[in-house]
N, C-alpha and C positions, 0 to 999 in steps of 0.2 A: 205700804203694808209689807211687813215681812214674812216671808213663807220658813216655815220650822217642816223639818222632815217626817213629823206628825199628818201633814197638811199635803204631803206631796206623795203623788202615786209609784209604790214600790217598780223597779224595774220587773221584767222579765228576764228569766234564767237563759232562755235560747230565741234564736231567732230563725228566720227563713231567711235562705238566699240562693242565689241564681248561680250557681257554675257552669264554666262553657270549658269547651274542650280547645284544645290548643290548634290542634290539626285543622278540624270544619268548621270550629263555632255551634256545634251541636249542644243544647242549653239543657241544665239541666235543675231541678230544686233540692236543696240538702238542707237541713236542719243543722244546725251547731250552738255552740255554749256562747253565750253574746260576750266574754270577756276572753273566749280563746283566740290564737291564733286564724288567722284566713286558711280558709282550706284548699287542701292541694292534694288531687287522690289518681292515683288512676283507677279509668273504670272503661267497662266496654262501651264503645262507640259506635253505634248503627250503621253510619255512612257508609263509614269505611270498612266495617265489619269485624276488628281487633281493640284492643283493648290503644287508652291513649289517655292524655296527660289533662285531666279537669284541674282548670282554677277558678278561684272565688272571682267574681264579675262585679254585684250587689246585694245590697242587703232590700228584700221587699216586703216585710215587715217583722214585727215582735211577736212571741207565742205568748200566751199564760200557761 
């Protein structure tokens, strides 16, 4: 049986994912456009208590 893109469930525009901080591993959830770039931001970091270098980790699921 062939599936036609009539028959198949549209993507979602964004997803959730997990970024951790480079320094502690301090984890953290962002939202992004499922067909952009990995995220790479800095942001304040608790631990340590200054601001520090998040990257994208995983993705843990699709939004609608």
């Amino acid at each position: 049986m062939f599936l036609t893109n009539a028959l198949l469930k549209p993507k979602s525009k964004n997803i959730l994912v997990a970024v951790q901080s480079v320094i502690t591993g301090h984890t953290r959830v962002h939202v992004r456009e499922r067909l952009g770039d990995k995220l790479e931001f800095i942001a304040f970091d608790p631990h340590i208590r200054c601001n520090a270098l998040y990257k994208e980790r995983k993705k843990i699921r699709s939004l609608k």
